[in-house]
N, C-alpha and C positions, 0 to 999 in steps of 0.2 A: 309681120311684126309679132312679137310677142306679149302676150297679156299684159297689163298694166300691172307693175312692181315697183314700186318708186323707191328713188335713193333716200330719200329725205335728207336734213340736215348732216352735212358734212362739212369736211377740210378740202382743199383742191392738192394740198402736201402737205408736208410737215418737217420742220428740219432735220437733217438725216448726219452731222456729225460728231453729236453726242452732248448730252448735257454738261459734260466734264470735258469735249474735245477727243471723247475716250476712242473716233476711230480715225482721229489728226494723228492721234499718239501711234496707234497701230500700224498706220500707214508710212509714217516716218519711222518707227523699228524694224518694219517689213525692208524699205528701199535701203538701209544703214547695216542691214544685216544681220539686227538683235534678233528682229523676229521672224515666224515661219509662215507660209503661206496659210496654214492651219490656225496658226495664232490671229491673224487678219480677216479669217473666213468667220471666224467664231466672233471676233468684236461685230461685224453687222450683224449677226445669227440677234445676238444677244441684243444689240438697239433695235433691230426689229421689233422681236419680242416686245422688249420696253414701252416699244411706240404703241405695239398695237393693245395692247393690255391695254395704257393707260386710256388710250381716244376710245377704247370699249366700255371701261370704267365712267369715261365722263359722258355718256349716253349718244353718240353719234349713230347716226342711222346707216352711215355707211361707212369701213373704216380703207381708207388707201395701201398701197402697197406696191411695191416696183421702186418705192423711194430713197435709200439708201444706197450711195454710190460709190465703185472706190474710187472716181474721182470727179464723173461730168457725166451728166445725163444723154448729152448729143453723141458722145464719145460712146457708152453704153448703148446707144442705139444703131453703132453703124458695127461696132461690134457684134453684135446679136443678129444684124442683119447681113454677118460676113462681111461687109464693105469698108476694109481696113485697108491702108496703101500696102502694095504689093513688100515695098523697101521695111518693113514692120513683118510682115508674113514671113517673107523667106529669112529672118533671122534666125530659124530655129529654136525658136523659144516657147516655155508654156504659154499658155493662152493669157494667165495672167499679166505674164512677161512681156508677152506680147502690147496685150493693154498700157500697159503703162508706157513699154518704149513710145508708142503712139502719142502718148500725152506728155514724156517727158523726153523725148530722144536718146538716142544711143551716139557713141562718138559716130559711127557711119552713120547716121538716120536719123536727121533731126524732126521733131517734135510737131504735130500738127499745129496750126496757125490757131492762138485763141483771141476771142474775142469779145466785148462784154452781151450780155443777154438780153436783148431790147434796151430798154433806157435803166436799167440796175444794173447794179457795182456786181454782178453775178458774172463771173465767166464761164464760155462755152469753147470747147474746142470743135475745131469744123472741119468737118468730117470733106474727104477731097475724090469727086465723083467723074466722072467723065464717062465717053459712047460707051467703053469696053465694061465698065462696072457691071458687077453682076451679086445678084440679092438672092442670099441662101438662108434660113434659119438656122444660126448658127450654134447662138446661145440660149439657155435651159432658164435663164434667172429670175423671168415674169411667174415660170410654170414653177419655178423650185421653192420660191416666195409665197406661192397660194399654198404649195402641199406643209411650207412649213407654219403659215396662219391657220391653217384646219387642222393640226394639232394643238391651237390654243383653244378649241372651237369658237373659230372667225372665221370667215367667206369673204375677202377682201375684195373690194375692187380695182384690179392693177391699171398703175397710172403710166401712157405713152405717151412719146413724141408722135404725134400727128405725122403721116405722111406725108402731107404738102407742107407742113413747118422744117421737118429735115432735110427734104428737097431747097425749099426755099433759102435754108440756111448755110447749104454747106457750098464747098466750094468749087469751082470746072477745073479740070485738069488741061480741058484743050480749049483754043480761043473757039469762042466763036458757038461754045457748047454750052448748055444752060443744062444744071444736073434737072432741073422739072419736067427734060424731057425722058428721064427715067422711071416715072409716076406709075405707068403698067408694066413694069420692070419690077417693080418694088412692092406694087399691091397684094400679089400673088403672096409675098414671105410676110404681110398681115394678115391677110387671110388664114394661114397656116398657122400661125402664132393666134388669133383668135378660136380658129377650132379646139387648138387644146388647149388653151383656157375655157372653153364650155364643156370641154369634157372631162373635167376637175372642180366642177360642179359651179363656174364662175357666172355669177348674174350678171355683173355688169363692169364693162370696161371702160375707162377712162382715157381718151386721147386728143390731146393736148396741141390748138392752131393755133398760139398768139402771134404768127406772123399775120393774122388776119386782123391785128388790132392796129396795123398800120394802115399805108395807101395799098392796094393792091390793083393790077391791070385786070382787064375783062380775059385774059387767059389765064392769069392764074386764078382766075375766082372759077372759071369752068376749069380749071383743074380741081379743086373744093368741091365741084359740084359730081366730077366725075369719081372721084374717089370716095365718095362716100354712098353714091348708088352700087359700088362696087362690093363697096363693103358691105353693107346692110342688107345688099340683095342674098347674100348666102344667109340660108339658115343654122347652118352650124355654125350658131357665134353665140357670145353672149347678145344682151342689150348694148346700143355704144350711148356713151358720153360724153359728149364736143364740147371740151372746155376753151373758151376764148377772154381771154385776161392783156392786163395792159391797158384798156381804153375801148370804145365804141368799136363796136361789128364792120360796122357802113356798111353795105350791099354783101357781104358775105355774111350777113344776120339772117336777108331773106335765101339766101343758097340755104345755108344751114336748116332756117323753118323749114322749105318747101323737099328738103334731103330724106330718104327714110330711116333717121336716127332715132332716138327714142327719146334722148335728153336734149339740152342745154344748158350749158353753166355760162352765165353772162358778168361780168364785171360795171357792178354799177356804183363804184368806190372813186377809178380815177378818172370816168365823165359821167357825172350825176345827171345829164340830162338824157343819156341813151338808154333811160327808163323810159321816157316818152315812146322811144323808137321801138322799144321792146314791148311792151304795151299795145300798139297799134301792129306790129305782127300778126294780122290772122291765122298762118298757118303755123302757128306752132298751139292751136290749141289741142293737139294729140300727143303732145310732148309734156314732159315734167321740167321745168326750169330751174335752174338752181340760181336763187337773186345773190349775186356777191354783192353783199351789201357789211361786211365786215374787212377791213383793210388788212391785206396782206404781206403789205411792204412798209407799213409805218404802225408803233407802237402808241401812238392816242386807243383812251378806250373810244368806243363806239358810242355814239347819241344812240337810243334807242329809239327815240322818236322819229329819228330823221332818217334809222336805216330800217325801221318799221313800214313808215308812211311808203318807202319806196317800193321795199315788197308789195305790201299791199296795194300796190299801185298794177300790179299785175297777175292778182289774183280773181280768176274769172277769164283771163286772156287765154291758159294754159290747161293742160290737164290736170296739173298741180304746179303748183309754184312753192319750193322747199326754203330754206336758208343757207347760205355757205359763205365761205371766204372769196376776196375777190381774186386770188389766186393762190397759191401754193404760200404756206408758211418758212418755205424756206428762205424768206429775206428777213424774216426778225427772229431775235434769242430766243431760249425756252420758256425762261418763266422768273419773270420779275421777281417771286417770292426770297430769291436767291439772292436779290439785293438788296443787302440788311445794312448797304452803308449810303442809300441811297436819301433825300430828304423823304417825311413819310409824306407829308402833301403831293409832293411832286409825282411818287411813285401811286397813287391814288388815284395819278390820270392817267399812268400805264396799262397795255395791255400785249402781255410777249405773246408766242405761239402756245401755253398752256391757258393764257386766262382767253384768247381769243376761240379758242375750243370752246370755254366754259358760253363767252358771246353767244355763240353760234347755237348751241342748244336752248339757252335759256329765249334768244330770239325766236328761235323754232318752236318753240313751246308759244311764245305769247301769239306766233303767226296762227297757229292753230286756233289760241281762245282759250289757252289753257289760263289757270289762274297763275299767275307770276309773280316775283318780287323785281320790278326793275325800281324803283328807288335809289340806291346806292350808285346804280351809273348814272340816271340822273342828277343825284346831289356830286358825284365828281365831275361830271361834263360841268355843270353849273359852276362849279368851284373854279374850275380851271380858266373859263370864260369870264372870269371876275377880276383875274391877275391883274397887277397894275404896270404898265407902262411905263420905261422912264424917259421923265422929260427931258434930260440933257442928251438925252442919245437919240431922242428923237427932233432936238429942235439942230443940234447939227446935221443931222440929213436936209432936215426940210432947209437949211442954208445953202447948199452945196449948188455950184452953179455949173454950166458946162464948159468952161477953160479950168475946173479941177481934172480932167477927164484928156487933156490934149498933151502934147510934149513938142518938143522942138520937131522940124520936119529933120525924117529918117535919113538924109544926106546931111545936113549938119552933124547929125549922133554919129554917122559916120565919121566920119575925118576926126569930131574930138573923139571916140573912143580909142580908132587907130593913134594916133597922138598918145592918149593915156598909157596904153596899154601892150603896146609895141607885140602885135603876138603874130606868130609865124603865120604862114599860108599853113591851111587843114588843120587846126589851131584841135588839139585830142583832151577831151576832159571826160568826167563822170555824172551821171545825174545826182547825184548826192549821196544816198545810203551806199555807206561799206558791210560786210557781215556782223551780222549782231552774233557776238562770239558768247559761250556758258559763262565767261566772266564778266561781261558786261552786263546778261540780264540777272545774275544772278547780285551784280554792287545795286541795278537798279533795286531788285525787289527787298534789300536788305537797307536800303535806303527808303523804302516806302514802308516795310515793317518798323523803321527805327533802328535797325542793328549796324546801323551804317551812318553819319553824322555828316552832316555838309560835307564840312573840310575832307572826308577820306572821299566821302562820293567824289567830290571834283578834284582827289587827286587821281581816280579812277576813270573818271570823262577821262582827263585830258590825258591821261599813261595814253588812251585807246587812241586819243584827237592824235599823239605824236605819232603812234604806227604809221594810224592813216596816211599824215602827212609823210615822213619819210618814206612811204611806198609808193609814194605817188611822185615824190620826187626824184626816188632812184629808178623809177620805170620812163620818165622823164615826159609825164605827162605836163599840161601846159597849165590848163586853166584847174584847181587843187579844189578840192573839197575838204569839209573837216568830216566827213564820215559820220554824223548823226548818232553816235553811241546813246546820247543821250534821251533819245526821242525814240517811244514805243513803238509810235506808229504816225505816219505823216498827216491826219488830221486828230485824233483824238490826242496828241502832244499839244497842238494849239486850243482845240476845246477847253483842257484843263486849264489854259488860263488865261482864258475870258468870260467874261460875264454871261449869263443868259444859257450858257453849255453846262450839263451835268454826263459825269463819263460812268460808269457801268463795272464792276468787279468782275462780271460771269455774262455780261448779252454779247456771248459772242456768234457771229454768224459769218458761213463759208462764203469763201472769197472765189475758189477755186481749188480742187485736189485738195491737198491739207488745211493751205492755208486759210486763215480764220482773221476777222477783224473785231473789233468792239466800238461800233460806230457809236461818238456823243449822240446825246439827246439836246438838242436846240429849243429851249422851250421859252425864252426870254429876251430883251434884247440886247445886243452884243456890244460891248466895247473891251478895249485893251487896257490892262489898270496898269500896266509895267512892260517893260522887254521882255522878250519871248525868247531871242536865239543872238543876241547881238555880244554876248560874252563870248560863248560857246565860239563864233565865227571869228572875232577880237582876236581870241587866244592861236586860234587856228593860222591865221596871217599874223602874228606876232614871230609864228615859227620858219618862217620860210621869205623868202623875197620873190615868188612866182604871187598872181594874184588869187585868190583864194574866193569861192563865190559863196554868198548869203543864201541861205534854204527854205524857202516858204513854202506854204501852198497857200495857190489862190481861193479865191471866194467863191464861186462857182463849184469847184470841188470841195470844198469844205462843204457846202450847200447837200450835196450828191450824195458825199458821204457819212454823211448824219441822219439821224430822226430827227426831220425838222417840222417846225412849227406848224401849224396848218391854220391857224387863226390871221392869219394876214397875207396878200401876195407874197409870191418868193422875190417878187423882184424888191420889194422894201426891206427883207431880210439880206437880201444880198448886199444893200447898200452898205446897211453896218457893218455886216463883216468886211466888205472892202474899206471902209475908213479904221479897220483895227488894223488890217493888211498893211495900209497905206502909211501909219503910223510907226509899222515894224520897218516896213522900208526906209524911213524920212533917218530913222536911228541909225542905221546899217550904214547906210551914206556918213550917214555924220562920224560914223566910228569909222573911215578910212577904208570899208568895202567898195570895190569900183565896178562889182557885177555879181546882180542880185538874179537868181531867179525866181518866178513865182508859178507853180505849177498848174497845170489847170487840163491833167488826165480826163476830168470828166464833160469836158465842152460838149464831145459829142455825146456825151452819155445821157447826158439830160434833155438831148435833141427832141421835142415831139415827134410821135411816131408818125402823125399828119403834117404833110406838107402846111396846110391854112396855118397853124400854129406856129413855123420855125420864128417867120418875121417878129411875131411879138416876144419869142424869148431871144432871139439876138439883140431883140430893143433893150433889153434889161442887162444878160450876160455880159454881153463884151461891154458896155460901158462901168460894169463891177470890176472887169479884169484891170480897165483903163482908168477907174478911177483908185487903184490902189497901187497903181506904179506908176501915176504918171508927176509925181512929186517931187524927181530926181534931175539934176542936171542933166545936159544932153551927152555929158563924158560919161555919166554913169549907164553901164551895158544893164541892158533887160534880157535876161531869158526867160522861156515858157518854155515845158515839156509836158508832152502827151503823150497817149498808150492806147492801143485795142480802138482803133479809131478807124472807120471810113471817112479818109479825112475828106475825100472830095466832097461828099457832104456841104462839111461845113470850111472850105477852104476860104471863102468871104468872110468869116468870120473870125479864120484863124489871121489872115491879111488884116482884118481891121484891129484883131489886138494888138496892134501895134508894137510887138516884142523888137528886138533886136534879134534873136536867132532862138528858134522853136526846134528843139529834138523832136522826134519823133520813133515808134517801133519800127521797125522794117526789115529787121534780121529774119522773123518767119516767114514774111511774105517777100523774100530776095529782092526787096527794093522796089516790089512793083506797089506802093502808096506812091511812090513819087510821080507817078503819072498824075496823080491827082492834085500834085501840088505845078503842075505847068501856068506858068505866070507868076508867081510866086515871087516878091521881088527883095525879101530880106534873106536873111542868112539862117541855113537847116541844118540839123545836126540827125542825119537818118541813119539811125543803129546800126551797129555791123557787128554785134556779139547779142545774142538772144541769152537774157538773164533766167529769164524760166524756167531754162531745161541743164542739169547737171554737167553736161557736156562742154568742154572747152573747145570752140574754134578755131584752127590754126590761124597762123597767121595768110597762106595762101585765103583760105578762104574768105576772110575778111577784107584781103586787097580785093579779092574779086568782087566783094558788095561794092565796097567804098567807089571803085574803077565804074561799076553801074551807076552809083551816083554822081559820080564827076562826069556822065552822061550824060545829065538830067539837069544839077546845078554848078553853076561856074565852081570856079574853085576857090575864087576870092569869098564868096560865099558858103562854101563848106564847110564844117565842123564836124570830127569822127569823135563817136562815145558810144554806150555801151545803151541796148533799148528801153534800161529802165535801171530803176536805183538796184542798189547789188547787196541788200540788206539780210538776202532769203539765201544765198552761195555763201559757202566758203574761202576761207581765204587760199584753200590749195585748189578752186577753181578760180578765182580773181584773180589768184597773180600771173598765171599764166596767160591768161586771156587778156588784162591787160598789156602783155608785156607784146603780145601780138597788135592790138591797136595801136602801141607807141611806132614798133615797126614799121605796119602797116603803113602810118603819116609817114616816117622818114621815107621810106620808099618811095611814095609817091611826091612827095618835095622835091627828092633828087627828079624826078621824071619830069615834073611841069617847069621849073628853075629854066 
């Protein structure tokens, strides 16, 4: 091992797509063909720089690097380690080119399977491994990123995917094959990629196991234990440092101790008790630990006292015990200062990825004994804990009893919706969002500066609601959407107007590749003061005589994708939101809608990553989904749609939401989720056009999903749609593609008939 040099207080990341969006923009004039590959090279050149100046400026002991992506860190890593599918290589194309087909598809070459990133709204693309994979150092970019921080005079330390985390994550090409039998396959192109990072003068390297914040078997934790004697045993490396985030170690804590690493970064943010466990680790007292004791994934400032006390809880355990985040900053915006229209109270209990830097030092200082001013997080912590609750929103919860939560049994809903709604076998609709086109966001924004007055905004909705709808019914789809022109984004539309939600001008944070969200802030409790979308849907079925469905998102998702509360369980949060839900719905019925959906993308997303814990959040979850739809007649149709899910999972739990028929993704993965839905006894709607990727699917292709699913589910129970809202395409990709799904169905109606 090498001398004792310690990290000291640091970041585990820091957001990498610009304070301004400035490399979303780039990367959308790069693929559009405004910009050059030069132009694209030089926007990270530049937010590197940015980031690392600043995180130097606000006194970190160690600054990261490797963090800037042009689109997915997992994707970056199978790149670099040459392990890109062959159907991507032999296109001929630059490397960049390359890359991105990868992520986005080419018309021959669709797009690798994403997926979301443990339990955050983060997507990953997964990377597709099998026997014949072979692991070359391919790419320069950890090494190009150090030579260009020692021009700023900085020594970064570059941040990786963990070997056993990308093994763990990606995906087999052949049954029967587990990519972790690749591990000594793969070690070899770290080891190589460590040496020359020590010979660029790198102290200490950062690589990244949050698969071990889950359940893990007794082989893959001796796979942890043999990759990291691998590594450590060479001496041409730097230091390593095993960051593990997401939640408690369990038994790869002590792999990790007893490993010859030199660090530890432990997350003791989202289970505050596996301080205890960390604490009673004897063998890591030859190690530096780094206490995540500052929250990475939600914007509360920090108690000082209470992320002091924890460190300190494990000082004396270790060789040093430092400060840091409990993961990577890239799940919250840059810096609060930027919202100047926010309330100032409320932003006073904020803390984005700039002021959680400032956390992290000024905690580092007080761990040491330095003299400090923590006062001001104290009187905000104190402030915020003082808010008042309101009684009406909370004595209706505490009323609600369990037949709010039930609906007619699912053979009844049968017969009256078939009755209602007369709709063909393989019955082809949309999940909601059509293209949000320069003219729509530009009436919205000119309606939110004032340059734009009610009555023109909503002759603007609705010019876009008619496209929608005439497109939809000249492609002779069944069940109509009105297209969503009006809504930003599918939770922060409903945030702004409910109670308890405050939304954000500038905290925006990556979704995936460009895109970006602005998730509310949930700081209060929630109720519904008015209709949300019952005009908008009104106008939409006033135009057309097909039925036209109602667009929510559920409560669980909205939950997921917000900064929410942390002063009370989620499950008592989730209630309100499901009776503002529920309220949305009760209107939608009464205005003559006959099929509502309520979305609920993030069921699995919010999964604990431990087994022990699923049971108590399906305690709560599915009866939020079921108490905000189950208000409606048994003629009124329920849908739910979901995305980037292992649904078998949580197939129990998608069966107890009780929907009428649940879409789901399936276009990346050719339909292989629906093995996971065997048993399944209501009606699925499994994608056959992947929205993700720029690429139009023929129509051949699409019968050949759909033809897999009529393998799987009856037919009486089928529904073809597209694997997610179409809000992010074009309209010269959606008409085409739909026009193939409408096909598709007729085709196959002539067949089963």
């Amino acid at each position: 091992m090498h001398a004792v040099n310690t990290i000291g207080t640091t970041v585990l990341g820091y957001p990498r797509i610009g304070p301004n969006r400035e490399l979303k923009k780039a990367l959308e004039a790069y693929w559009a063909g405004a910009g050059t590959e030069d132009d694209l090279l030089a926007t990270g050149q530049r937010l590197r720089a940015q980031t690392w100046t600043a995180l130097r400026d606000q006194g970190l002991g160690s600054i990261p690097s490797n963090m800037v992506s042009h689109y997915d860190h997992m994707l970056d890593t199978a790149a670099l380690f040459g392990a890109l599918p062959e159907r991507f290589t032999r296109l001929g194309l630059s490397p960049l080119d390359t890359y991105f087909a990868a992520a986005r598809g080419v018309p021959d070459a669709p797009a690798l399977e994403m997926t979301k990133w443990f339990d955050t709204n983060y997507h990953y693309l997964v990377p597709e491994l099998g026997p014949d994979t072979q692991f070359t150092l391919t790419g320069t970019a950890p090494v190009d990123e150090v030579r260009e921080a020692r021009t700023l005079g900085i020594t970064p330390r570059p941040v990786l995917v963990g070997p056993v985390t990308f093994l763990l994550l990606a995906k087999s090409t052949t049954p029967g094959f587990a990519p972790l039998e690749l591990l000594d396959a793969l070690l070899p192109a770290y080891v190589e990629l460590l040496a020359q990072l020590r010979d660029e003068g790198v102290e200490w390297v950062q690589l990244d196991e949050p698969a071990f914040a889950a359940d893990r078997t007794t082989a893959e934790l001796n796979a942890l234990t043999r990759a990291y004697h691998v590594l450590a045993k060479e001496k041409r490396r730097p230091r390593l440092l095993v960051a593990g985030y997401f939640g408690g170690l369990g038994r790869a804590l002590g792999v990790l101790a007893r490993s010859p690493i030199e660090a530890l970064a432990v997350d003791l943010v989202t289970d505050p008790s596996f301080v205890d466990a960390v604490a009673a680790e004897g063998a890591l007292r030859d190690k530096e630990v780094l206490a995540g004791v500052v929250d990475g994934r939600n914007v509360w400032r920090t108690d000082p006292g209470v992320a002091l006390a924890r460190a300190a809880r494990l000082v004396g355990t270790a060789a040093q015990v430092s400060i840091a985040t409990s993961c990577s900053l890239l799940h919250v915006p840059y810096d609060v200062q930027a919202e100047t229209g926010l309330d100032p109270r409320l932003k006073n209990w904020l803390a984005f990825a700039r002021q959680k830097v400032d956390e992290v030092v000024l905690l580092g200082a007080a761990l040491r004994g330095e003299d400090v001013d923590l006062g001001p997080a104290r009187t905000a912590v104190a402030d915020r804990a003082a808010s008042l609750p309101d009684p009406a929103i909370r004595a209706r919860v505490a009323a609600l009893r369990p037949s709010d939560a039930v609906r007619a049994p699912y053979a009844e809903r049968v017969a009256a919706q078939q009755e209602a709604l007369a709709l063909p076998p393989l019955p082809t609709t949309t999940i909601g969002s059509f293209p949000q086109t320069a003219e729509v966001r530009q009436a919205r924004a000119a309606h939110r500066a004032g340059k734009l007055d009610d009555a023109g905004y909503q002759r603007a909705m609705r010019t876009e609601i008619d496209r929608a709808v005439r497109l939809q019914e000249n492609l002779g789809l069944d069940v109509l959407v009105h297209g969503e022109p009006e809504r930003n984004d599918m939770v922060q539309y409903f945030a702004e107007q409910l109670t308890g939600f405050a939304a954000t001008a500038h905290g925006w944070v990556q979704s995936y590749g460009s895109r970006c969200v602005r998730p509310p802030i949930l700081f209060g409790d929630v109720a519904r003061p008015a209709p949300m979308t019952v005009g908008w849907t009104q106008y939409a079925q006033s135009r057309t005589e097909r039925p036209v469905k109602g667009m929510l998102t559920g409560p669980v998702t909205i939950l997921a994708w917000s900064f929410v509360r942390d002063d009370q369980p989620l499950a008592d949060t989730a209630r309100q939101v499901a009776l503002a839900i529920r309220d949305e719905v009760a209107d939608l019925e009464a205005a003559g809608i006959r099929i509502i959906q309520v979305d609920e993308p993030a069921l699995r997303e919010l999964l604990p990553l431990h087994a022990r814990d699923h049971e108590e959040y399906f305690g709560w979850a599915v009866p939020a989904f079921r108490l905000a739809t189950s208000g409606v007649a048994a003629a009124t149709q329920i849908h739910t749609h979901m995305c980037y899910s292992e649904f078998g999972d949580v197939l129990p739990a998608i069966d107890a939401l009780d929907a009428d028929v649940t879409s789901i993704e399936a276009a990346r993965s050719t339909m292989d989720v629906l093995a996971g839905l065997d048993g399944f006894a209501r009606a699925v709607g499994p994608g056959v056009y992947d929205i993700h990727s720029p690429r139009v699917p023929s129509q051949e292709e699409m019968t050949g999903l759909a033809r897999k699913a009529l393998a799987a589910v009856p037919a009486d129970r089928l529904w073809l749609n597209p694997d997610c809202g179409l809000k992010t395409r074009r309209y010269a990709e959606v008409e085409p593609a739909l026009r193939h799904l409408a096909g598709t169905a007729r085709l196959l109606r002539a067949e089963i008939r």
